[in-house]
N, CA and C atoms as an extended XYZ file, in Angstrom:
255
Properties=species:S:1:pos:R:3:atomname:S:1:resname:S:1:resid:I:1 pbc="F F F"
N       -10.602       19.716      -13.771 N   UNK     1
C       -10.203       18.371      -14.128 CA  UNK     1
C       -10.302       17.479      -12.889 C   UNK     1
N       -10.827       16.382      -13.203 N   UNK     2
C       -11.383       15.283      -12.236 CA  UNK     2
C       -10.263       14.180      -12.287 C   UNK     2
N        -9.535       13.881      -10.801 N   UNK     3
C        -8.688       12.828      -11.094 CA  UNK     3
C        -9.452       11.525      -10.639 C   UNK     3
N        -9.386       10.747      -11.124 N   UNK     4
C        -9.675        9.295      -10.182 CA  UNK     4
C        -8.973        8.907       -9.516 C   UNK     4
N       -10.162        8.263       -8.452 N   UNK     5
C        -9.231        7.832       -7.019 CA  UNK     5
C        -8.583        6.368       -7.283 C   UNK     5
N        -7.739        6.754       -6.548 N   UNK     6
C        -6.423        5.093       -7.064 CA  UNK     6
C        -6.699        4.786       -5.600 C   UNK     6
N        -6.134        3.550       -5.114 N   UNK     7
C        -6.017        3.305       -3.897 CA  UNK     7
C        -4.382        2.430       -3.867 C   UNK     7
N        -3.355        2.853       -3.005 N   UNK     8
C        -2.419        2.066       -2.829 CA  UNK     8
C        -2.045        1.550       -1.530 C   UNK     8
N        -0.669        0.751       -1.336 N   UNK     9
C        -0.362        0.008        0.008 CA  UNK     9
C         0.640        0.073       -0.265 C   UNK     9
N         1.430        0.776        1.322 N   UNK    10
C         2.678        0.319        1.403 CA  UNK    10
C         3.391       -0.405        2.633 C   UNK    10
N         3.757       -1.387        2.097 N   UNK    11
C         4.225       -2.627        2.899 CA  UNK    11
C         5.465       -2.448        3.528 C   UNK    11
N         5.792       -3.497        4.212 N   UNK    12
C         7.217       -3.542        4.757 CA  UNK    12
C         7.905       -4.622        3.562 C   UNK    12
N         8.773       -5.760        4.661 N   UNK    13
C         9.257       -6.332        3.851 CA  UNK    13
C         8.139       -7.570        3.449 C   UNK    13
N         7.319       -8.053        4.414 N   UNK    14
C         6.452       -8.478        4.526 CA  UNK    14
C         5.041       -8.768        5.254 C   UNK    14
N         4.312       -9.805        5.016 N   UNK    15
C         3.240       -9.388        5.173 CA  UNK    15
C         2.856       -9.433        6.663 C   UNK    15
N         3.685       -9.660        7.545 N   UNK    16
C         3.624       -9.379        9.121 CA  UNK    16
C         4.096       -8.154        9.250 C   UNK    16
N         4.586       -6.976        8.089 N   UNK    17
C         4.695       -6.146        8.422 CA  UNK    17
C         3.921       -5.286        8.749 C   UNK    17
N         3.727       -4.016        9.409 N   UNK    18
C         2.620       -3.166        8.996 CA  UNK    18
C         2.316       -2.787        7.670 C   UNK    18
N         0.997       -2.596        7.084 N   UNK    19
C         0.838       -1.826        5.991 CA  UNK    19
C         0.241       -0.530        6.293 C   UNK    19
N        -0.219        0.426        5.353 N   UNK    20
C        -0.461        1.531        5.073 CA  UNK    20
C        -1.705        1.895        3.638 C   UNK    20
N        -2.602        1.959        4.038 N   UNK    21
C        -3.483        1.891        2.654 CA  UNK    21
C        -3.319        3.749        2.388 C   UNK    21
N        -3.637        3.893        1.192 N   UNK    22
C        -3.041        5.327        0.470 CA  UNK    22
C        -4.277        5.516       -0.522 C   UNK    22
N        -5.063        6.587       -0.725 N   UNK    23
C        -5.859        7.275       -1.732 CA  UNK    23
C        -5.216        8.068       -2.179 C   UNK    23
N        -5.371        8.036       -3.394 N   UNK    24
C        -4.901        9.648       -4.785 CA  UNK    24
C        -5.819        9.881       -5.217 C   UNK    24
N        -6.487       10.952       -5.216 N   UNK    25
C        -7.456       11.769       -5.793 CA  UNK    25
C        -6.972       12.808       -5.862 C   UNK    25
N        -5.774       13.122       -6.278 N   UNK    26
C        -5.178       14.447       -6.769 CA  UNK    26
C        -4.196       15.163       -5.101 C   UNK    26
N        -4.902       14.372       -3.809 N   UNK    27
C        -3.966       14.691       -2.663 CA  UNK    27
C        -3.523       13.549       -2.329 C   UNK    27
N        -2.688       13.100       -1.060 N   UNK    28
C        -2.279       11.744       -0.942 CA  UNK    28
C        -3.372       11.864        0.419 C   UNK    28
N        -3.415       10.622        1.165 N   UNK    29
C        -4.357       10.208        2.235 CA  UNK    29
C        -3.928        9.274        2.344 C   UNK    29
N        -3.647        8.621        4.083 N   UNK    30
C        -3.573        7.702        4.230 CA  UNK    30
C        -5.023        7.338        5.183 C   UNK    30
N        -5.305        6.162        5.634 N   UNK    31
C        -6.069        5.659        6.191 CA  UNK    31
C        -5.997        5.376        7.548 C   UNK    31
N        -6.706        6.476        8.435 N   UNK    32
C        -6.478        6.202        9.686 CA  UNK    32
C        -6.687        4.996       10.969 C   UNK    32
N        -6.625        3.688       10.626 N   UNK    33
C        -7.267        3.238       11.811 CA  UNK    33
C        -7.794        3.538       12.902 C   UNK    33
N        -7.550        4.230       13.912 N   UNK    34
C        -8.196        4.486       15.338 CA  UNK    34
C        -8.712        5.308       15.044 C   UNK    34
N        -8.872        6.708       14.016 N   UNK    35
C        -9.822        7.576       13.754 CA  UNK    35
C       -10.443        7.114       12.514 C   UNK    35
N       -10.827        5.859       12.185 N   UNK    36
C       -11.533        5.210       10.673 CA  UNK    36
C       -11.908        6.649        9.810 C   UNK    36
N       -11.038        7.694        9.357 N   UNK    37
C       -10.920        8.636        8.260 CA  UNK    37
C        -9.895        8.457        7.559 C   UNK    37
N       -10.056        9.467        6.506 N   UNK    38
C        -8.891        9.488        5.717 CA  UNK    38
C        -7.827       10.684        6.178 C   UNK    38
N        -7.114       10.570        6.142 N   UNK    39
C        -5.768       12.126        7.147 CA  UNK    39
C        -5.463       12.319        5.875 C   UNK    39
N        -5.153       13.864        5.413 N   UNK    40
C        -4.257       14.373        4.029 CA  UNK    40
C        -3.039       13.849        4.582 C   UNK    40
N        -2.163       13.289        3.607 N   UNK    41
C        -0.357       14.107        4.302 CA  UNK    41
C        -0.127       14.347        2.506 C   UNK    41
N         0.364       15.542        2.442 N   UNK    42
C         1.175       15.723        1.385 CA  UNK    42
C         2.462       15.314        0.969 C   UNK    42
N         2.798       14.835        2.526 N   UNK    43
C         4.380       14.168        2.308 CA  UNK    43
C         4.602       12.748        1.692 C   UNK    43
N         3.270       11.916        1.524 N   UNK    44
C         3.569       11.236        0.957 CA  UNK    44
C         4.109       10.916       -0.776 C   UNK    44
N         3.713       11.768       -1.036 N   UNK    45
C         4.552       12.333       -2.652 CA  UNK    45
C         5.661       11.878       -2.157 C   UNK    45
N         6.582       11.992       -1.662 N   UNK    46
C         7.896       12.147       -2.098 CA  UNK    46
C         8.541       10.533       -2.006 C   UNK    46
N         7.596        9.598       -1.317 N   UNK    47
C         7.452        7.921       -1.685 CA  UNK    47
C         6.673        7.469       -1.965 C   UNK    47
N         6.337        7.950       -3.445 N   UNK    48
C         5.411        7.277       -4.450 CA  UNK    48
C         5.659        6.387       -5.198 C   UNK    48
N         6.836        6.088       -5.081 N   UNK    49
C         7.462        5.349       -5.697 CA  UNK    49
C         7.505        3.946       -5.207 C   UNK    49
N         7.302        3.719       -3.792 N   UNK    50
C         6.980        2.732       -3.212 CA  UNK    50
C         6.164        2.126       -3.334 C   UNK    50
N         5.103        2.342       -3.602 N   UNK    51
C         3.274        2.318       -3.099 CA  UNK    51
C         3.112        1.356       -4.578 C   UNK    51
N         2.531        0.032       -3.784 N   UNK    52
C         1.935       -0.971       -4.545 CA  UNK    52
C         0.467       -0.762       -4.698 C   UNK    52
N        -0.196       -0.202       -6.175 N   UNK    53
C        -1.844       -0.736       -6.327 CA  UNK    53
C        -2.437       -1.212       -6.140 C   UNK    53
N        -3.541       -1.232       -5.615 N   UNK    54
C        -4.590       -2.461       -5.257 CA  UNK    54
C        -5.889       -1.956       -5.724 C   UNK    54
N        -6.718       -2.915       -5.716 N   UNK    55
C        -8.317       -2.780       -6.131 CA  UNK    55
C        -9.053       -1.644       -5.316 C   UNK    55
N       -10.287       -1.106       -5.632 N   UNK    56
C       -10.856       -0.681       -4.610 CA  UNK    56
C       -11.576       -1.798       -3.545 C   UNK    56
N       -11.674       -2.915       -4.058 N   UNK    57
C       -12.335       -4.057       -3.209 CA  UNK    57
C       -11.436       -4.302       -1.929 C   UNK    57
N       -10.475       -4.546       -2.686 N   UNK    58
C        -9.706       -4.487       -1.792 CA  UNK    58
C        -9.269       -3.522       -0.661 C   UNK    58
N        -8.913       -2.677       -1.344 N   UNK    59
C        -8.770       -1.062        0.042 CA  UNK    59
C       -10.530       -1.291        0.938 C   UNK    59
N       -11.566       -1.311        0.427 N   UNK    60
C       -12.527       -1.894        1.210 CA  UNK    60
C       -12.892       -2.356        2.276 C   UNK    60
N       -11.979       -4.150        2.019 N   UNK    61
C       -11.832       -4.831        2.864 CA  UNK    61
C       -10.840       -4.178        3.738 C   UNK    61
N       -10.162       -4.013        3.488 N   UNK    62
C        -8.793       -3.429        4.555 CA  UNK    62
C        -9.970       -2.697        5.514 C   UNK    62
N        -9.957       -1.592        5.164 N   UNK    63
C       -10.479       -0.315        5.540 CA  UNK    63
C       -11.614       -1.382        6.960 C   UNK    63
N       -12.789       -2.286        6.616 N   UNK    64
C       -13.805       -2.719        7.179 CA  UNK    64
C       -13.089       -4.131        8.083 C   UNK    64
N       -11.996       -4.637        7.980 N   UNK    65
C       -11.524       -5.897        8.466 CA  UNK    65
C       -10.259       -5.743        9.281 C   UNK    65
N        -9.347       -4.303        8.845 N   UNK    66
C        -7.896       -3.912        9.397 CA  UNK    66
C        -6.616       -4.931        8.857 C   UNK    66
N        -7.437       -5.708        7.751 N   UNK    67
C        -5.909       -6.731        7.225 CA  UNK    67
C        -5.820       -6.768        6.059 C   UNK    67
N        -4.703       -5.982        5.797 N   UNK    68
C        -3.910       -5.675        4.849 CA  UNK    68
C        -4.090       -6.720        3.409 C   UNK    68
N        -4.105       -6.244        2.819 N   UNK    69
C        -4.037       -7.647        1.142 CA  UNK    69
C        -2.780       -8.355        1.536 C   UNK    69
N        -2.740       -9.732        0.751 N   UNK    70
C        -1.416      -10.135        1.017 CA  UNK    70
C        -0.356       -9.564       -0.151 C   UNK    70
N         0.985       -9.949        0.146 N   UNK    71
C         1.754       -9.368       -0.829 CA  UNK    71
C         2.257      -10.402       -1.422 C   UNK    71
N         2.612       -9.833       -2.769 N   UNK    72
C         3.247      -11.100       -3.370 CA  UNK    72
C         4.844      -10.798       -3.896 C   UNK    72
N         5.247      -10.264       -2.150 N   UNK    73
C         6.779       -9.846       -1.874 CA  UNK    73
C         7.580      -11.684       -1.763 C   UNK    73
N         8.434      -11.606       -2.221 N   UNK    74
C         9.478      -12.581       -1.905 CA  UNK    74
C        10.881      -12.372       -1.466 C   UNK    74
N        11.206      -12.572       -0.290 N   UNK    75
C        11.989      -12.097       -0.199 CA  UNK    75
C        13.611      -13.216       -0.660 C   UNK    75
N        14.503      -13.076       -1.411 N   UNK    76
C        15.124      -13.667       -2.215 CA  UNK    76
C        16.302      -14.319       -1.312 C   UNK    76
N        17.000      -15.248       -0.850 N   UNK    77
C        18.563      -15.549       -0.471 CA  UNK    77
C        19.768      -14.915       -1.487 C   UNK    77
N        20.399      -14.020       -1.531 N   UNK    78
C        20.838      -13.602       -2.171 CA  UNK    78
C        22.475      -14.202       -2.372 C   UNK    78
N        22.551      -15.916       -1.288 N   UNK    79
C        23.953      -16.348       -1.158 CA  UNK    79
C        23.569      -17.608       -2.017 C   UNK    79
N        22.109      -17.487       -2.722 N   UNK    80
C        21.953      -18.349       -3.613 CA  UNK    80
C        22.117      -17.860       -4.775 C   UNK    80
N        22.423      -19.044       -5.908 N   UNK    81
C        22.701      -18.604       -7.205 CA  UNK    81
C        20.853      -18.603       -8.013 C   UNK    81
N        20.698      -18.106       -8.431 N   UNK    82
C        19.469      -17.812       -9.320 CA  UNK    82
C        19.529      -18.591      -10.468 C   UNK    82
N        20.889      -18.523      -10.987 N   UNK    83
C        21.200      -18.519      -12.552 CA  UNK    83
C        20.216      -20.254      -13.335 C   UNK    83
N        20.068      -19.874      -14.218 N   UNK    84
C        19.442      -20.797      -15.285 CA  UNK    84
C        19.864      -21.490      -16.201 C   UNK    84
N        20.303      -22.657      -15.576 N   UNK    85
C        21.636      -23.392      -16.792 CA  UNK    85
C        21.027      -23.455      -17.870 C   UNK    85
């Protein structure tokens, strides 16, 4: 059985944070910058839960440019009220 490759990112809080581009093809991989390969870690399973999707165009560009997609993180004031009269 053949999995397809996904490509994900995991961010900080934002987009000056570092990111992390991620392949699934049945192992996890992250994307090495200074050695431009892919490294296995198996440990990333256990924060999969984190990891935002992206295109392959995108992982692409990353991969050929070193800058991350932007995110469309917000980060909220939480001493504000939200509510919707």
């Amino acid at each position: 059985m053949k999995t397809e490759t996904q490509y994900l990112i995991l961010q900080g809080h934002s987009n000056t944070d570092s990111s992390l581009l991620i392949k699934f093809d049945g192992q996890y991989s992250y994307w090495g910058s200074k050695s431009h390969t892919w490294i296995s870690d198996p440990s990333l399973k256990q924060i999969d839960n984190k990891f935002k999707p992206i295109s392959e165009g995108e992982a692409k560009k990353y991969i050929k440019t070193g800058v991350p997609p932007t995110s469309d993180y917000r980060r909220l004031n939480y001493k504000l009220d939200y509510t919707i009269i």
